[in-house]
C-alpha positions, 0 to 999 in steps of 0.5 A, a space after each residue: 500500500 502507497 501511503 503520503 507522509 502527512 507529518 514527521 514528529 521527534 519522538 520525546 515520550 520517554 517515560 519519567 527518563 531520559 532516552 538512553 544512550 544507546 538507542 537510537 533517536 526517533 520520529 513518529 512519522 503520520 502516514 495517510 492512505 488513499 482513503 484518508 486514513 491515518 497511520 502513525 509509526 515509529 522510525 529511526 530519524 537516521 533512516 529517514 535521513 538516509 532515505 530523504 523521506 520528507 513530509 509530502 514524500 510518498 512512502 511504503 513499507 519495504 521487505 523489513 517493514 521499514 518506510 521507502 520512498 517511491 
């Protein structure tokens, strides 16, 4: 399925903690179907990076479940 990236947020919800060290920094990125439905996931922010995946930029998930652009 072909989804529109509507919005791309930091993920700052780390509990009553700070995020550890070792984990990698997040995004909640909203998705939008041909329906107008919304979806919200959880990426690295590196990868989005890596795949120039921006608001407005049309996306689907690849073979690991991870967001590619088209």
């Amino acid at each position: 399925m072909i989804y529109i990236v509507k919005r791309i947020d930091e993920d700052l919800d780390f509990g009553c903690e700070e995020r550890a060290e070792d984990t990698h920094v997040m995004a909640i990125v909203t998705l939008m179907n041909s329906s107008g439905e919304e979806l919200r996931v959880k990426a690295e922010d590196a990868m989005l990076y890596e795949r120039n995946i921006n608001e407005g930029d049309k996306v689907y998930f690849d073979e690991e479940n991870k967001l590619e652009k088209i």
